[in-house]
N, C-alpha and C positions, 0 to 999 in steps of 0.2 A: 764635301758632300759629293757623293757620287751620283749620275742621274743613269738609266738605264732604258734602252730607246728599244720595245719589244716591236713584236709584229701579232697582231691576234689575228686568227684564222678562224672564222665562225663556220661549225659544220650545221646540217639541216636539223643534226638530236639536240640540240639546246648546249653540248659540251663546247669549249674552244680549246686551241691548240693557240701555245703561245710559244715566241721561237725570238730567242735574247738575236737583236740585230748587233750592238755595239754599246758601249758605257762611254762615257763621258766625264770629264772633271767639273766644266761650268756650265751654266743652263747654258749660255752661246754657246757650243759647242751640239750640245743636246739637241739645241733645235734644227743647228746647220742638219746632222744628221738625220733630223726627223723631216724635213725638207726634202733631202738628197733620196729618202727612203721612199715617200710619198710619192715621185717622181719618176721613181723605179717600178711602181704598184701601174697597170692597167687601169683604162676608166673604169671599165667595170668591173673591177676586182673589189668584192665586200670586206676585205682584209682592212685591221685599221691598224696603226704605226701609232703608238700612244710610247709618253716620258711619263717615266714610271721613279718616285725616289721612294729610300725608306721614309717606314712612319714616325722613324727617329727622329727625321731630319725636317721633318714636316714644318713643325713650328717657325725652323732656323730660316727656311723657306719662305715663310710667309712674312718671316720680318725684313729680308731683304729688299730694298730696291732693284725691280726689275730694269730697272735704266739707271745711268749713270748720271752723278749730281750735275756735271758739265753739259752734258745730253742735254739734260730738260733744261738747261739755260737757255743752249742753242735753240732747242723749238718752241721755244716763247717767244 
């Protein structure tokens, strides 16, 4: 599954301009990136940095564990 980490740009006519930053292979990746994007943006910059996947993989998505079975051993 591929994740795709945009950048929206909200102008004042209601249209947005959306601008591909980087794809990714695994959500951890996706987020490093969306992190690293965030960080790059000004405080006051209305721009938002959203992960974006297909609606193919939507389902696949939500059946996954977002943490790993070891993880959640450890923070218990």
């Amino acid at each position: 599954m591929k994740y795709t980490i945009i950048r929206r740009v909200k102008f004042s006519h209601g249209t947005d301009y959306v601008n591909v930053i980087k794809e990714a292979d695994t959500f951890e990746e996706a987020m490093k990136f969306k992190v690293a994007a965030e960080m790059l943006e000004s405080k006051d910059s209305e721009n938002v940095i959203q992960i974006l996947i297909n609606t193919d993989d939507a389902f696949d998505f939500t059946q996954k564990p977002l943490m790993l079975t070891d993880e959640v051993k450890q923070a218990s």
